[in-house]
C-alpha positions in Angstrom: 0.0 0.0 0.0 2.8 2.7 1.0 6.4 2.5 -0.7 8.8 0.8 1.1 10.8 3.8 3.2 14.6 3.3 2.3 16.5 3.2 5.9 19.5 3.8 6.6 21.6 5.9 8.7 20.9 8.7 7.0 16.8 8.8 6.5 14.1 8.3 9.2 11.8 5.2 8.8 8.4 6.6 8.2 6.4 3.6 7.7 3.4 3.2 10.1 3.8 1.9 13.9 8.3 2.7 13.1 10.2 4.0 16.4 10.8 7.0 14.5 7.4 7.9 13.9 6.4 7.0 17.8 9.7 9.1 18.3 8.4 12.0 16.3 5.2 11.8 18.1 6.3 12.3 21.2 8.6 15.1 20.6 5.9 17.2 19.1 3.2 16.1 22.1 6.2 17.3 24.7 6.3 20.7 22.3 2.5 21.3 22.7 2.9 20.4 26.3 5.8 23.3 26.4 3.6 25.8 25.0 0.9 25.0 26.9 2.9 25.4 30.3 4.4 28.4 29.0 1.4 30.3 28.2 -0.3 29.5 31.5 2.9 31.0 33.5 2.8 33.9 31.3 -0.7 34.5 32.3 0.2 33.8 36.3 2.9 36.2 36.0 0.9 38.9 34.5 -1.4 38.5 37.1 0.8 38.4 39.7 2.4 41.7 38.4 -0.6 43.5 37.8 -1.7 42.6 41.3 1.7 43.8 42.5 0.9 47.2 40.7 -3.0 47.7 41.9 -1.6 47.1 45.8 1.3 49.6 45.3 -0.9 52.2 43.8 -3.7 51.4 45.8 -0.7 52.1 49.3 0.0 56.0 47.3 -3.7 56.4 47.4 -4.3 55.5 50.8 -1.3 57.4 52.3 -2.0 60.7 49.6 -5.6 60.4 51.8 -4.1 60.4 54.6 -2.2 63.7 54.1 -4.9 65.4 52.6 -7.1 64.0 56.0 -4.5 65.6 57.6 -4.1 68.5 56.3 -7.7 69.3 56.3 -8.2 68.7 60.0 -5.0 71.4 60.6 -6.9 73.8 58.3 -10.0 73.8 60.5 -7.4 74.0 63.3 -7.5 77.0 65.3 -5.4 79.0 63.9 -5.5 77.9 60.8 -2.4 76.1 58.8 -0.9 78.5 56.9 -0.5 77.4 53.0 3.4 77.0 53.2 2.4 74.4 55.9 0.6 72.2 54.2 1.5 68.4 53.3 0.0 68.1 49.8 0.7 71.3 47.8 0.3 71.6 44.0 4.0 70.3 43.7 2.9 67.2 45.3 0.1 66.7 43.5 1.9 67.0 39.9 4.6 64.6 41.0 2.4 61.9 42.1 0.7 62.7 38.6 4.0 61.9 37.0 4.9 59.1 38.9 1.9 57.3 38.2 2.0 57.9 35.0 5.8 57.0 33.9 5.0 54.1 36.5 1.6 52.7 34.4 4.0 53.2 31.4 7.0 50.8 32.5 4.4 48.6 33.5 2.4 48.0 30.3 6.0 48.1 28.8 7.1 44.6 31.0 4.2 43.3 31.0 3.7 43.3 26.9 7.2 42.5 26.2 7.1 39.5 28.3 4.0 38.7 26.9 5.5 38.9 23.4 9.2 38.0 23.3 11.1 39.1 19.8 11.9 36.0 18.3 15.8 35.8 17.8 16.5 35.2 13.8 17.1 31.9 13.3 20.7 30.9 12.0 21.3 29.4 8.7 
């Protein structure tokens, strides 16, 4: 039914139920395996990371609340808190601004190019 497969050292025998067909199988199933594995740790990873990044924002939020908590309660101080005094001025404001922005930046940055690796060219 199939030709005969000429084997010798230098061919593969491809004729049906061959060790180098079983052979072949197998390395391909432990490939789909290896992709498999990889693009579930990819996907833990990015959620660890993003999670990583929600709690640290989440901290700047809380302690920026803080501030403002306490500043407010100094304002209705008698005497008031003078401006100069204050813990969140406009200065404050703009670098947290910045921060957060250069920080959501990097972020997306690490996470997409670990999600998508350059391939290296392959060598002739």
């Amino acid at each position: 039914m199939y030709p005969e497969a000429v084997v010798n050292e230098d061919t593969v025998d491809l004729r049906a139920g061959s060790p180098d067909v079983e052979k072949v199988g197998r390395i391909e199933a432990a490939k789909a395996l290896s992709i498999t594995s990889d693009i579930w740790l990819r996907g833990f990873m990015v959620a660890v990371v993003s999670s990583i990044f929600i709690w640290l924002n989440w901290q700047i939020i809380d302690l920026v609340r803080d501030a403002m908590q306490s500043d407010l309660a100094q304002m209705a101080a008698k005497p008031p808190l003078p401006a100069t005094e204050r813990l969140i001025t406009s200065n404050v404001i703009m670098s947290l601004i910045g921060a957060t922005v250069v920080q959501t930046g990097v972020g997306f940055i690490a996470i997409t190019s670990y999600l998508f690796p350059k391939r290296m060219a392959q060598e002739a």
